[in-house]
N, C-alpha and C positions, 0 to 999 in steps of 0.2 A: 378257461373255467377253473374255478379254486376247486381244491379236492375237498369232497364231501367227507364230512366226520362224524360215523356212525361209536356210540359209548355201549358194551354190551359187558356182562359177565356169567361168565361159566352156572352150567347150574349139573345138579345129579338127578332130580326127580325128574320122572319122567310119564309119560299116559296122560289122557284125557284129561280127568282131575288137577293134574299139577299143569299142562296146558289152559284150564280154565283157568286157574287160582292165576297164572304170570297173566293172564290177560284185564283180569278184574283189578289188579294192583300194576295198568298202565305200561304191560309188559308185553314182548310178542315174541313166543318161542322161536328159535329157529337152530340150523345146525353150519357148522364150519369143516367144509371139505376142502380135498386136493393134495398136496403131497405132505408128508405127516398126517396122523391120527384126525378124526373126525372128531371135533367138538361139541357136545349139545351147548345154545345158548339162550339167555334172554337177551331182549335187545329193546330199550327205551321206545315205546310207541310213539309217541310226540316226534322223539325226532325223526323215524323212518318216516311216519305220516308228511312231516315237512320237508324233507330228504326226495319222497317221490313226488313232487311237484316241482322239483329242478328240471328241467329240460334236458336232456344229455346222461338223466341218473342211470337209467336202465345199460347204456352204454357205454358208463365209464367205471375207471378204478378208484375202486372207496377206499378211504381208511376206518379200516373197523379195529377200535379200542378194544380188546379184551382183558380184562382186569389189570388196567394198565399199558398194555403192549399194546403196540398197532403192530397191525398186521393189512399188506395189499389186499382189496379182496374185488370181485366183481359178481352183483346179484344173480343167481342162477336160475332163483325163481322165486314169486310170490304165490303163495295161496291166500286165495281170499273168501268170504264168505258167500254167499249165492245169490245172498240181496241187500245184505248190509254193506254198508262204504269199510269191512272191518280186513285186517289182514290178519289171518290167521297164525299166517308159520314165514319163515324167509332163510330160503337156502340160501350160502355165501360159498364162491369159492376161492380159496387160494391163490395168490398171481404169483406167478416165480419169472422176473423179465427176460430170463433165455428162454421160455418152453413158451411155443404158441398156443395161443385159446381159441374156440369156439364160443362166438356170440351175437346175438341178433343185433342188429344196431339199423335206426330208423332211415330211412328212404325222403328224400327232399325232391321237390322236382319242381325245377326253376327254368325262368324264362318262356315259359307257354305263351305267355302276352307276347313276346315279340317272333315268334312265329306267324308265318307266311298262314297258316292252316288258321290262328288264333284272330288275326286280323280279316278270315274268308267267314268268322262269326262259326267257327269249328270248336268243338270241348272237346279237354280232355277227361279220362277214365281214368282213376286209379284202381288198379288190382291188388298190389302188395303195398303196405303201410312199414315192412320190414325186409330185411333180407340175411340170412347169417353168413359171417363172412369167417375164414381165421387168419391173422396176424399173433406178431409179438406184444405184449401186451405195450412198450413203446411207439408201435403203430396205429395204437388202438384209435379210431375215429368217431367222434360223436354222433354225424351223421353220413350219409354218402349223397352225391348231388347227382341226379339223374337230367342232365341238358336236353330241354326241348325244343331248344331253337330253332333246329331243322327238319323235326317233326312235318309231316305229313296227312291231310287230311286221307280216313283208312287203315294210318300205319301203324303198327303194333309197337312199342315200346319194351325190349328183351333184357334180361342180366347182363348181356353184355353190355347194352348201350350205358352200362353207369360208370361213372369216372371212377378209378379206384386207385386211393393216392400208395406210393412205392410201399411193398411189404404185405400189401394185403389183397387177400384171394377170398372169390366171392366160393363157399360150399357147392351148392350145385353145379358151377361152371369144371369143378376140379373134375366130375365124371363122367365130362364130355360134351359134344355138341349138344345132344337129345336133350338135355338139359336145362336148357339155354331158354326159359318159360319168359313168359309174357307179364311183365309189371302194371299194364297200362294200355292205352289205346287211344287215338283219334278219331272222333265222330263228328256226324253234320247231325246237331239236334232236328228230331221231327218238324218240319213245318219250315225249316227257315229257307233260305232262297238259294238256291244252286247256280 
């Protein structure tokens, strides 16, 4: 995937009021954290609007322009409106490729069709659509692939079962077995034939 190329610049005003004024003039406030000083910015609507319809955007490292300079950065967070398609605010943070990051990145789960359980007219459940994992921001993965090949009608589907390529550690697994939750599940839909 080509790196995404977010255009932003600095601004001073700040509250409600100067948050409206950048959004009416095509703008969307946000701020620039991590190591050095925290920056407030505006950031082009248009292109974050076309920016979060990449596949992989939420999970990968951006290049965010700030008056000029790019800077690494990866979305921290969006705020958005309660019913409007509007983003309100967009946290960014800093990448520094020795220091490992925390970050959600999305959950694939492949091969169910050719499962033994899949072919007995068994579905599957999905419970988690994400998982957070940390790596170096060089390990960073777009997605993780959870194999259901050998899946079982019954069986539970855990954090461990996902493949996880060299460098990266799933969060919850780091604090032990108890941890270790349920992604998913196999089921016999109501009614069908046993």
């Amino acid at each position: 995937m080509s790196t995404i190329v977010l255009n932003s610049q600095t601004r001073n005003d700040q509250g409600k009021g100067a948050s409206r004024r950048l959004r009416r003039e095509g703008q969307i406030p946000g701020i620039l954290y991590g190591s050095g000083e925290p920056v407030n910015l505006s950031v082009n609507a248009n292109e974050l609007y076309k920016a979060e319809l990449v596949e992989g955007f939420f999970s990968s490292k951006l290049a965010l322009n700030v008056d000029g300079q790019e800077t690494t950065v990866i979305i921290k967070d969006l705020q958005r409106h309660p019913f409007k398609p509007l983003i309100l605010h967009a946290d960014f943070q800093r990448v520094d490729d020795s220091k490992k990051i925390k970050i959600q990145v999305p959950l694939n789960f492949v091969n169910f069709g050719r499962s033994a359980a899949a072919k007995a007219s068994a579905k599957f459940a999905v419970e988690a659509q994400t998982v957070e994992i940390l790596c170096l921001p060089t390990a960073l993965p777009e997605a993780l692939d959870v194999d259901l090949t050998n899946i079982e009608l019954g069986q539970i589907a855990h954090l461990s079962d996902i493949t996880l390529p060299e460098g990266v550690e799933i969060v919850a697994l780091r604090r032990g077995e108890d941890h270790d939750q349920g992604i998913g599940y196999c089921y016999s839909p109501r009614g069908a034939k046993k």
